[in-house]
C-alpha positions in Angstrom: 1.1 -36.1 -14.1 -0.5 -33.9 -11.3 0.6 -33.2 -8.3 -1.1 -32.1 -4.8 0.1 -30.2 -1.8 -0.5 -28.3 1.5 0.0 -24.3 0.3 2.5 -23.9 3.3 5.0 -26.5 2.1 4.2 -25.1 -1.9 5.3 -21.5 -0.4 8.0 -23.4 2.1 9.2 -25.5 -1.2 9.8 -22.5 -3.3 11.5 -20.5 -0.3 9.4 -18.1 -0.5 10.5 -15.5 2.4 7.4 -15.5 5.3 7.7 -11.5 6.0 4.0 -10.4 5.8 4.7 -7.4 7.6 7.4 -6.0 4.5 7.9 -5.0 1.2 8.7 -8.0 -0.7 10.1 -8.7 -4.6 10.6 -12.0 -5.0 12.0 -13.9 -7.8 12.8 -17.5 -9.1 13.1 -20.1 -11.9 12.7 -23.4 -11.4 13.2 -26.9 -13.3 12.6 -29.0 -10.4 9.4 -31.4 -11.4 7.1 -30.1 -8.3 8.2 -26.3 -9.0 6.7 -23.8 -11.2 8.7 -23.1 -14.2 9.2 -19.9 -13.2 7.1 -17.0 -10.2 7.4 -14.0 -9.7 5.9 -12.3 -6.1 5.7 -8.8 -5.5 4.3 -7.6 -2.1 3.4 -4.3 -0.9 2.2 -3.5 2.9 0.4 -0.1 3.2 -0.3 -0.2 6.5 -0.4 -3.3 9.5 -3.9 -3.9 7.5 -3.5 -3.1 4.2 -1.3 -4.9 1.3 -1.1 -6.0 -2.6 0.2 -8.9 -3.5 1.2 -9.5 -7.4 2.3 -12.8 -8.3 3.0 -14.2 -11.8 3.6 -17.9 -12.5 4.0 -20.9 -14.9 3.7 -24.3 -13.4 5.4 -27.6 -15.2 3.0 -30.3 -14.0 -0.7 -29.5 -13.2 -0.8 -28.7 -9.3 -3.3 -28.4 -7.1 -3.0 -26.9 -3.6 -4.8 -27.1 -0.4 -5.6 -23.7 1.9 -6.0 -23.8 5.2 -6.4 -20.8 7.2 -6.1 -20.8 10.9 -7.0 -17.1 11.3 -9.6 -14.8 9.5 -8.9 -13.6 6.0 -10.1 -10.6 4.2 -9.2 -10.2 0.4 -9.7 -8.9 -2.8 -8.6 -11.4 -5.5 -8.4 -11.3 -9.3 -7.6 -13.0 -12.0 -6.0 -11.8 -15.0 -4.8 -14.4 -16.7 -6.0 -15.2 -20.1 -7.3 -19.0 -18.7 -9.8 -19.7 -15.4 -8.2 -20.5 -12.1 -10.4 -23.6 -11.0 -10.8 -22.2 -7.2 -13.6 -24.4 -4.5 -14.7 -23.3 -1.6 -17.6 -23.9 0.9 -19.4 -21.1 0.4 -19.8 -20.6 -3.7 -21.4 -22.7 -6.3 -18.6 -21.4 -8.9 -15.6 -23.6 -8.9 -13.0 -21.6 -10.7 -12.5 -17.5 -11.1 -12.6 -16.7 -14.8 -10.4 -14.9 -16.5 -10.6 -11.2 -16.0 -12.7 -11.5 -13.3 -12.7 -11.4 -9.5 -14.0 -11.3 -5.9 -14.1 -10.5 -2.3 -14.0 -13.4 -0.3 -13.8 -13.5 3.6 -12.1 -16.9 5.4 -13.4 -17.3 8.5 -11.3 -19.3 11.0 -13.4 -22.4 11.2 -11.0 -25.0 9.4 -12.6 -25.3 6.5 -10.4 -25.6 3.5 -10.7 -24.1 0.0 -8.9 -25.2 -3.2 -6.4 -24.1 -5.3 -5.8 -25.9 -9.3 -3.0 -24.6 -12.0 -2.9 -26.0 -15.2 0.6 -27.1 -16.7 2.1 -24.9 -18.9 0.0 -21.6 -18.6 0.9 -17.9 -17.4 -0.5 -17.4 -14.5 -1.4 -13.6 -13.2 -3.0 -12.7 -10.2 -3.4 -9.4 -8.0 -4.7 -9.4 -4.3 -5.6 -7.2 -1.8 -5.5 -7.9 1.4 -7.3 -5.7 3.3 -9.2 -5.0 7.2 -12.7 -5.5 8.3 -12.7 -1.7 9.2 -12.4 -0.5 5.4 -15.7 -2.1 4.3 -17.7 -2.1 7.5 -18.1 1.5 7.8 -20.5 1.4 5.1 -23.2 -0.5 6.6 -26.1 0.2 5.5 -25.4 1.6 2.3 -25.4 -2.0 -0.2 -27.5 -4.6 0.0 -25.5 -7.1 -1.1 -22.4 -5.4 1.1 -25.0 -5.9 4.2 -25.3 -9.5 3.1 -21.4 -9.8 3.4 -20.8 -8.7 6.3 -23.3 -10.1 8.1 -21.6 -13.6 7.3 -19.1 -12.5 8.4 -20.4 -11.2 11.8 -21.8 -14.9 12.0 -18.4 -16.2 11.4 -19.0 -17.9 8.2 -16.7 -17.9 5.1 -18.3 -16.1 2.4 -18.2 -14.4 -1.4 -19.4 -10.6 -1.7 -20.9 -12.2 -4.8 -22.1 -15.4 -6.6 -20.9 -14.7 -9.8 -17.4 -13.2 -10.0 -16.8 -9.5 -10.5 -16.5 -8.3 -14.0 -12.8 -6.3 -14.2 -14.1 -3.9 -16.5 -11.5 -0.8 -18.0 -11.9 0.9 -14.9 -11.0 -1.0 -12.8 -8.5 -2.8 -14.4 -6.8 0.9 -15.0 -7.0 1.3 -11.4 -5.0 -2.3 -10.9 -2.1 -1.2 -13.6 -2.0 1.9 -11.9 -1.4 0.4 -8.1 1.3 -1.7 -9.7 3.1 1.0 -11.9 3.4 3.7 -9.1 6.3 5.7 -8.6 5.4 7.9 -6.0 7.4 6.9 -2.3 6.9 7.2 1.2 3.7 9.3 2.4 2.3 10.3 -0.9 2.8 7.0 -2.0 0.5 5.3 1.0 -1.7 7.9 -0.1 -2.2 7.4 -3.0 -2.2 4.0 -3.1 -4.6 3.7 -0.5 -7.4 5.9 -2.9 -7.0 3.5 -5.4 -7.9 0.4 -3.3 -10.9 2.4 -2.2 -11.6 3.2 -6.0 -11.5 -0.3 -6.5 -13.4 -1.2 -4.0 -16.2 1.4 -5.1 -15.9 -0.6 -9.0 -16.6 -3.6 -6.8 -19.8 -2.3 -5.7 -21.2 -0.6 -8.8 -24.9 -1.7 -9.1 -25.4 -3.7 -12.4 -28.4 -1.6 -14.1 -28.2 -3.5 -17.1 -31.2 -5.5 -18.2 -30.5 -9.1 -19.0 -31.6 -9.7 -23.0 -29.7 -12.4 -24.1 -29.1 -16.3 -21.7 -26.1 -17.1 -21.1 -24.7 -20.3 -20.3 -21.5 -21.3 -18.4 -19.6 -21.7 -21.2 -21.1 -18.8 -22.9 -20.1 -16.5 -19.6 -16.5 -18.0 -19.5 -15.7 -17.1 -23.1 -17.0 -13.6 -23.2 -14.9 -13.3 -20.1 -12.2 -14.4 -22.0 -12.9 -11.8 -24.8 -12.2 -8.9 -22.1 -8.7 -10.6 -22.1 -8.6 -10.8 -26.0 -9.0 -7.1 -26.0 -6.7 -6.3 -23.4 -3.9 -8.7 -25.0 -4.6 -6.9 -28.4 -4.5 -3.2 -28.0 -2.0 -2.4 -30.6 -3.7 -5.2 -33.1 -7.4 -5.0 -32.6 -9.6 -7.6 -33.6 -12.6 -7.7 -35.2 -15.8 -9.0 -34.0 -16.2 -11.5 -36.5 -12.5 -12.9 -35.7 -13.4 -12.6 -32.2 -16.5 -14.7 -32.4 -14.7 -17.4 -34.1 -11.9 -17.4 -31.8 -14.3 -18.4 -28.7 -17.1 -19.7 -30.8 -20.0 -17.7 -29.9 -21.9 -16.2 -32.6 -22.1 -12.2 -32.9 -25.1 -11.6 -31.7 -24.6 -13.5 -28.6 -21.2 -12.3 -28.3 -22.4 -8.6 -28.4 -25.4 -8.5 -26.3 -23.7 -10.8 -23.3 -20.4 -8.7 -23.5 -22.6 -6.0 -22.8 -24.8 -7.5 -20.3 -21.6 -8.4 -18.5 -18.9 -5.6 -18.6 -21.9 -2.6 -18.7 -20.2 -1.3 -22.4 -20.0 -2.8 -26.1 -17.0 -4.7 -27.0 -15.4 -1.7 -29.1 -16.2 0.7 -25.9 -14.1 -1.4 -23.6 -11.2 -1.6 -26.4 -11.7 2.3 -26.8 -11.5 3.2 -22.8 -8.5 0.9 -23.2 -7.0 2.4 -25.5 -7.3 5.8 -24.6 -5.9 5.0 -21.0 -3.0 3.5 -22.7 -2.3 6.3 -24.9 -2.6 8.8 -22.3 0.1 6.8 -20.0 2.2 7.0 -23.2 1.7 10.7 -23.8 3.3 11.2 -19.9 5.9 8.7 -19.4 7.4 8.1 -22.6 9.3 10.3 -25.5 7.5 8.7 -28.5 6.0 11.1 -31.4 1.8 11.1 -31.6 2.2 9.3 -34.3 4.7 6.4 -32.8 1.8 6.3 -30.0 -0.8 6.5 -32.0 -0.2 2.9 -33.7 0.9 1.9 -30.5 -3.4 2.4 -29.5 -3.9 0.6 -32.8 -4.7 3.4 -35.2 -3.6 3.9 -38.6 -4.4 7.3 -39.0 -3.1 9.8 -36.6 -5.9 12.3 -37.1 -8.3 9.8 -36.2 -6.4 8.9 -32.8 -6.1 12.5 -32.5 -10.1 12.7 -32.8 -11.1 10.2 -30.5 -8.6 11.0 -27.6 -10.0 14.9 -27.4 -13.5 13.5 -27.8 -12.5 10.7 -24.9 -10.3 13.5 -22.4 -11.8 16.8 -23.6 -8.4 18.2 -24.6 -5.9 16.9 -27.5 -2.8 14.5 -27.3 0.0 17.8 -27.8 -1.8 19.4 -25.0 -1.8 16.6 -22.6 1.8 16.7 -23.0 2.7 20.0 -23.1 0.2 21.8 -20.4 1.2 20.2 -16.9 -1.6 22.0 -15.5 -3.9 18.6 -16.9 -3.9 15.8 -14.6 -2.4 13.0 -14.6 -4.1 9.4 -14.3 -1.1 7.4 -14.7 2.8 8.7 -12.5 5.9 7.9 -14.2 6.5 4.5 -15.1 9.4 2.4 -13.5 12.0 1.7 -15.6 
């Protein structure tokens, strides 16, 4: 059974407080048929302009929901759930956002309406930024395909910054977790939440030098997309590349040479960026031994994990704890 709906009576349904210009945490469970099992929606405005929007979510019956936006729209959206969000639109040829991917997508105010589909029974994870015209129009000139953009949106039309979804690569999605694990409060906080958006926005942009050597079909591109959340969901348990290829059904050669035509690094250079991010998080917010972290980041050996995180930082694992004079890519983590 499926069910369909008008996104203002889902977010009405769910009592889901309207207060776009506050900080918001919002949580519920559900058993109601037309509810989601269970969502979770965590707001945060930066300035009038400027806000992130987390939400997590299971729904019981396949739902799909109708948007309609009466005024302009502006956002940042990604997907990091381990299954596609089938997503249609006027504007793009792709009818879903794969996992671990995204896009910048502007809604003009023209009354066209774009789509919304959840599967029954999956976790749901998405992060948004909303953000204003102002932060991406002061580089005119600068992209090509940012020019493109924006001069849709000068003509009023609802458009994509891309065709095929952005790739979230280790950077970026280090630059996500980071947003939503900040501790910092009130100006510092804006700050340095504010850099982040703009680093993300700058991952956004990255020019893909890499030359195409292996075609990819759709299927082929969703899987490999669904590696990146394989790796991500595996840190501590890494798997191999022959597991990997049988758990999406792509052979290795394939699965090597499109990984890395799509996310710019080899499979075992996104787990290792990863992993090293992770570990160094660990190292400052938490009291475990090298060693505890160490298998935490999936190694056996400490020495080794002791290796590879001076080769990835420069320095070793006791000094980024000891020296506070090293800089921190990750503040404490809220307990």
């Amino acid at each position: 059974m499926s069910y369909r709906m008008d996104i203002a009576d889902f977010l009405d349904l769910v009592d889901y407080p309207s207060t776009p210009g506050a900080n918001t945490a919002y949580k519920k469970e559900k058993t109601t048929a037309l509810l989601p099992e269970k969502i979770a929606i965590e707001q945060e405005v930066i300035n009038d302009h400027l806000r992130v929007v987390s939400l997590q979510y299971t729904t019981k019956q396949t739902m799909t929901l109708d948007c309609l936006e009466n005024d302009p729209f502006l956002e940042l959206h990604f997907n990091l759930s381990p299954q596609a969000i089938p997503y249609k639109n006027s504007f793009s040829s792709s009818k879903e956002v794969p996992p671990m991917t995204g896009n910048m997508i502007y809604l003009a105010s023209t009354g066209e309406k774009s789509e919304l589909s959840f599967q029954k029974g999956v976790d749901y994870e998405t992060f948004d930024i909303h953000l204003p015209l102002s932060m991406i129009s002061q580089y005119a000139g600068e992209h090509r395909q940012l020019d493109y953009f924006l001069n849709q949106i000068t003509l009023a039309k609802s458009a994509g910054l891309t065709e095929n979804c952005i790739s979230i690569t280790p950077s970026l999605y280090h630059a996500i977790q980071q947003i939503k694990q900040c501790s910092f409060e009130g100006l510092t906080r804006k700050i340095y939440l504010e850099s982040k958006i703009y680093e993300i926005l700058a991952y956004c942009f990255e020019e893909q030098i890499a030359t195409q050597t292996v075609k990819l079909t759709t299927r082929d591109i969703e899987s490999i997309h669904f590696v990146a959340h394989i790796i991500q969901s595996n840190i501590s348990h890494p798997l191999t590349i022959e597991e990997i290829s049988k758990k999406v059904g792509i052979n290795q050669t394939k699965l090597k040479l499109g990984f890395k035509q799509l996310y710019g690094t080899t499979i075992f250079g996104y787990l290792q960026e990863l992993r090293m991010n992770q570990a160094q998080k660990y190292l400052l917010n938490t009291a475990d031994s090298i060693e505890e972290i160490s298998i935490k980041c999936g190694y056996i050996n400490t020495s080794n994990f002791s290796n590879a995180f001076k080769k990835h930082f420069g320095y070793a694992p006791s000094r980024c704890r000891q020296n506070s004079s090293i800089p921190r890519s990750y503040p404490a983590l809220n307990k």
